[in-house]
Structures are given as C-alpha cells and as structure tokens.
N, C-alpha and C positions, 0 to 999 in steps of 0.2 A: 415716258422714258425718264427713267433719275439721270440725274446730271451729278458726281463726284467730283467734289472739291479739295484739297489741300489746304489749311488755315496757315498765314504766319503766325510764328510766337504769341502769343497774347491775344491773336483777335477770336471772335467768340461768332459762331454763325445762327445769327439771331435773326427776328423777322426782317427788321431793318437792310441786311445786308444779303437778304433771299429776296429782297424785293429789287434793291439795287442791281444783282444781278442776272433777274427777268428783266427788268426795263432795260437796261443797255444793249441784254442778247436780243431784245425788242426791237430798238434803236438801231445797232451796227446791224444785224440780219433779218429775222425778220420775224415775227412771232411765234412759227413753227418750231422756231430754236428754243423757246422758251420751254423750261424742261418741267414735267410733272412734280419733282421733288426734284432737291438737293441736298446732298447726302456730305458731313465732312466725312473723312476717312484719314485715317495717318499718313498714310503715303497711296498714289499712285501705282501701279506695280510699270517695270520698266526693264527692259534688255541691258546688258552690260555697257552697252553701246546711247542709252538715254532714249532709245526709242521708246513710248507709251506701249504697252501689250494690251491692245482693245481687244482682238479677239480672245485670248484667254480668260480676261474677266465676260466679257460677253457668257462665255463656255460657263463659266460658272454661276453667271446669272441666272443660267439657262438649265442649272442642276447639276453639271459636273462636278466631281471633284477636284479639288486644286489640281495636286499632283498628276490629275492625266489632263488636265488644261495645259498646263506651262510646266519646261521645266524648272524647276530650281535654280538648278547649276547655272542656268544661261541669262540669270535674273542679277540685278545690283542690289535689287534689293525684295529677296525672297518672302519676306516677312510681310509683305505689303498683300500677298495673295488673302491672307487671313481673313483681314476685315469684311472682303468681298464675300468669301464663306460663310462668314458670318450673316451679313444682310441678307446673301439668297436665303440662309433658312429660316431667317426668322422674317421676312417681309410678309407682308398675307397684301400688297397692292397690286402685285401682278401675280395673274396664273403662270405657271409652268406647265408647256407641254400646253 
C-alpha cells in the first residue's frame, strides 16, 4: 500500500526522508505501517470541512473516475483529486481488479 505525503516548501522527498519515515512509522506503530512506496502529491484531497476523503481516492486507486468518486463541489480543494488520477493510471505496482 503507497503511503501519500504532502512536502513543505522547499523539502524534497529523497531516500533519506523515505527512510526516516518507515523507521518512526516502525518505531511509533509497528512495522505493518510501514508503507510499500511513498508517493509526494500536491495536496491531499479534503471535504470543505478539512476532513481527509480516503475513500474517494481509494475509489480511484481502485479505477474510478474522479468525478464519480467525490464530488467537487463538496471538496476545498478539488484539484487535489488530479494527481491521484494520475498515479492510478500510470502505476504498473499494483493490479486493479
């Protein structure tokens, strides 16, 4: 399972800081957490209200199309759906279906 991240300004997500971030999700949890890839992405996608939308991107992970995973309208930030679109069709690490 890929783990998506958000970068601040300036930082760059290099081995160094894919390594840092298995060893602590190692550490705080437990190994299991530690994710197959991690993926940056510009934004998380998110409800108007700041909730995370997991199952929408899941949906999409999973082949759908954006727009019948989530709506838009009900999103802060709609544009976030994109990148996730993007990874599902160009990844070849997981099957679909």
């Amino acid at each position: 399972m890929p783990l998506f991240i958000t970068l601040t300004e300036g930082a760059v997500l290099d081995d160094a800081l894919r390594r840092k971030i298995s060893d602590r999700l190692r550490t705080e949890y437990t190994p299991r957490h530690v994710p197959d890839k991690i993926i940056a992405v510009p934004a998380i996608p998110a409800t108007l209200t700041g909730k995370k939308m997991e199952v929408p991107v899941r949906r999409i992970l999973l082949g759908a199309r954006p727009d019948d995973a989530a709506n838009r309208n009900a999103m802060a930030n709609p544009q976030a759906l994109d990148a996730f679109s993007s990874y599902a069709s160009a990844q070849r690490d997981y099957r679909l279906g």
